[in-house]
C-alpha positions in Angstrom: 0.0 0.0 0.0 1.3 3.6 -0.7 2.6 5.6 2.0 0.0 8.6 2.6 1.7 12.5 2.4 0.5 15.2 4.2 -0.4 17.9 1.4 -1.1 21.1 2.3 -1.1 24.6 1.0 -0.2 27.8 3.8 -1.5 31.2 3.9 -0.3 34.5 5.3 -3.3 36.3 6.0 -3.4 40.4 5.8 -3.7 41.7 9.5 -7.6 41.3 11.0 -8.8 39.1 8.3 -8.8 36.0 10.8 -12.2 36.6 11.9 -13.6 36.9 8.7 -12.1 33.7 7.3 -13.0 31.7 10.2 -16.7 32.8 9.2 -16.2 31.8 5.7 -14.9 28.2 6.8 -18.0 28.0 9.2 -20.4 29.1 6.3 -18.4 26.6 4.2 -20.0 23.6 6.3 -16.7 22.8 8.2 -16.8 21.5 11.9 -14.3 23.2 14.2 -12.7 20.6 15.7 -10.4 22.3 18.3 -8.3 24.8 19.9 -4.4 24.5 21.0 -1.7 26.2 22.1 1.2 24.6 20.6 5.2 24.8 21.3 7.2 23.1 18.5 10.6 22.8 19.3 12.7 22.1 16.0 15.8 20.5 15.5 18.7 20.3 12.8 19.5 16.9 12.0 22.5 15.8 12.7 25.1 16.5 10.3 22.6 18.2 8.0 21.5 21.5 7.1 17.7 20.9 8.1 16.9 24.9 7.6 18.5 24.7 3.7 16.7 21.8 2.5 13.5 22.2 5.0 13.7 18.9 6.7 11.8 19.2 9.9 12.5 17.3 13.2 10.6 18.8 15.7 9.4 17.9 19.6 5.9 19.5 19.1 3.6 20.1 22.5 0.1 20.0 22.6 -2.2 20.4 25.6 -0.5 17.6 27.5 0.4 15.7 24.4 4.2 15.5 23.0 5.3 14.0 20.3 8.1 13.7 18.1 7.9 14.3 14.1 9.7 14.1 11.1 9.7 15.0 7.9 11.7 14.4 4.6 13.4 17.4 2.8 11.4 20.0 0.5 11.6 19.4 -3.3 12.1 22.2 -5.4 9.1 21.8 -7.2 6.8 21.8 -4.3 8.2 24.8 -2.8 7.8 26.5 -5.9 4.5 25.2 -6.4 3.8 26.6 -3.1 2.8 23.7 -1.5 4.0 21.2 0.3 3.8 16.7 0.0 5.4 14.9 2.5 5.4 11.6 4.5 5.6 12.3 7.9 6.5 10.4 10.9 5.2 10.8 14.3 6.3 9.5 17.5 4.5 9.7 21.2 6.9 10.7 24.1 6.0 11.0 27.4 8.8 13.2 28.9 9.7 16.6 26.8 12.8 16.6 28.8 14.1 12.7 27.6 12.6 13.8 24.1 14.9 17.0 24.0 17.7 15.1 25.5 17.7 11.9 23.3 18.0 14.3 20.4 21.1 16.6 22.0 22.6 13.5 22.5 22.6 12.0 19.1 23.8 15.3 17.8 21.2 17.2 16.9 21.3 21.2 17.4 18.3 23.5 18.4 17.4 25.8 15.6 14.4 27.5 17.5 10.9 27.5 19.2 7.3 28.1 17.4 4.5 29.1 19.6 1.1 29.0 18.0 -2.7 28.8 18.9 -4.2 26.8 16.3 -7.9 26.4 15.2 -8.6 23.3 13.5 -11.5 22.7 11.4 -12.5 19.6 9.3 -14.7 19.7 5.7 -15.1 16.2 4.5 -11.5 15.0 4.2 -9.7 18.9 4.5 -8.0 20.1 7.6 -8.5 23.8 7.1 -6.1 25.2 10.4 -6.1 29.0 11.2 -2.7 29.4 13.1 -1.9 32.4 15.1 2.4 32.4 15.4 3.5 34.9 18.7 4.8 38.2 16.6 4.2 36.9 12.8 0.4 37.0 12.4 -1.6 35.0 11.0 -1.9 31.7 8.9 -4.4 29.6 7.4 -3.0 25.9 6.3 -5.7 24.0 4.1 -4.0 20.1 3.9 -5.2 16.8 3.6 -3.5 13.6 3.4 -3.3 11.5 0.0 -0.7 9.3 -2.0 1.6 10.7 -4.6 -0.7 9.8 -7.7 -3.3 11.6 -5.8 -1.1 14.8 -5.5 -3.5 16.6 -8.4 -6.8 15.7 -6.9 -5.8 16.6 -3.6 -4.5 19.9 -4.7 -6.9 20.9 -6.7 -9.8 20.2 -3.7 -7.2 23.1 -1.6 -7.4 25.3 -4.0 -11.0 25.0 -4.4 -11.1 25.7 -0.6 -9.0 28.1 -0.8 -10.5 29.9 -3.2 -13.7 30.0 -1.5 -12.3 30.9 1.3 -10.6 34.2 -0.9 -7.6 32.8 -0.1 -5.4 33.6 -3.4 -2.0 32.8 -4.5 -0.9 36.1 -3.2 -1.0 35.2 -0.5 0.8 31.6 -0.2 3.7 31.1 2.4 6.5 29.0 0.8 8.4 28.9 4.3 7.6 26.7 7.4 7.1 28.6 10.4 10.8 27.4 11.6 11.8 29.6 8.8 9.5 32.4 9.3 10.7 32.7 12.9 14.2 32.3 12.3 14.4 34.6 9.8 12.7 37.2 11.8 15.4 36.3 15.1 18.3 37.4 12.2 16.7 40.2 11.4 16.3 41.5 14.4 20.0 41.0 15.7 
């Protein structure tokens, strides 16, 4: 059986258009699902450059939930197709301490900490998530999972969401939020 990908398309909204596109996700017919404040620690990995090819390894909090995740390096196509495919691979921990640790001690370095609230809401088989990232505003990620033959179906149900949602290609965030918040830590050095 093919692996499934997470395939997902981000937005950076314009300041105070949250409220407005949560309504339009509501009027769409999608159930929120929940609310979260999450942490996500990320990680280079080992004797890699994890922020120049855009492999994650992060130790993400939720609630009282952590886990462990990975994912494969960006293509060049996706991120300039603006979007993003990837298999991803997530591990419960029990102990954020250990977690961290374990990964220290294998050789990975700390690149830098994400704190979000995330909305999450669910139409048929789309996650539609409206992130809010402390000092870099505000996100919308429309994803769903699928194969790789499935890669032109599933994008093309996001941007149909999307674009009933007014979200337009203006708007599309080619960087993970690891980047976004890096970038913003250089710049203000």
């Amino acid at each position: 059986m093919a692996k499934l990908h997470e395939i997902e398309k981000k937005y950076h909204l314009v300041e105070d258009d949250a409220a407005s596109i949560e309504k339009k996700i509501v009027i769409l017919g999608a159930h929120h699902v929940s609310d979260s404040k999450q942490t996500d620690t990320y990680f280079n990995v080992s004797g890699r450059d994890s922020y120049g090819t855009k492999e994650c390894l992060r130790i993400r909090e939720t609630n009282n939930n952590i886990e462990i995740t990975y994912k494969p390096p960006t293509k060049i196509d996706q991120a300039d197709g603006g979007y993003f495919s990837k298999k991803e691979v997530n591990l419960a921990v029990k102990d954020l301490g250990d977690a961290k640790e374990l990964l220290m001690d294998i050789g990975c370095e700390m690149l830098c900490v994400v704190e979000k609230t995330r909305k999450d809401y669910l139409l048929d088989k789309i996650h539609i998530s409206v992130d809010t990232i402390s000092d870099m505003g505000v996100f919308v990620e429309v994803e769903s999972n699928g194969t790789e033959d499935q890669l032109t179906q599933v994008l093309e149900q996001i941007d149909g969401i999307a674009a009933k949602l007014g979200l337009n290609d203006s708007l599309i965030e080619r960087r993970p939020y690891r980047d976004i918040v890096m970038e913003a830590s250089k710049q203000k050095r």
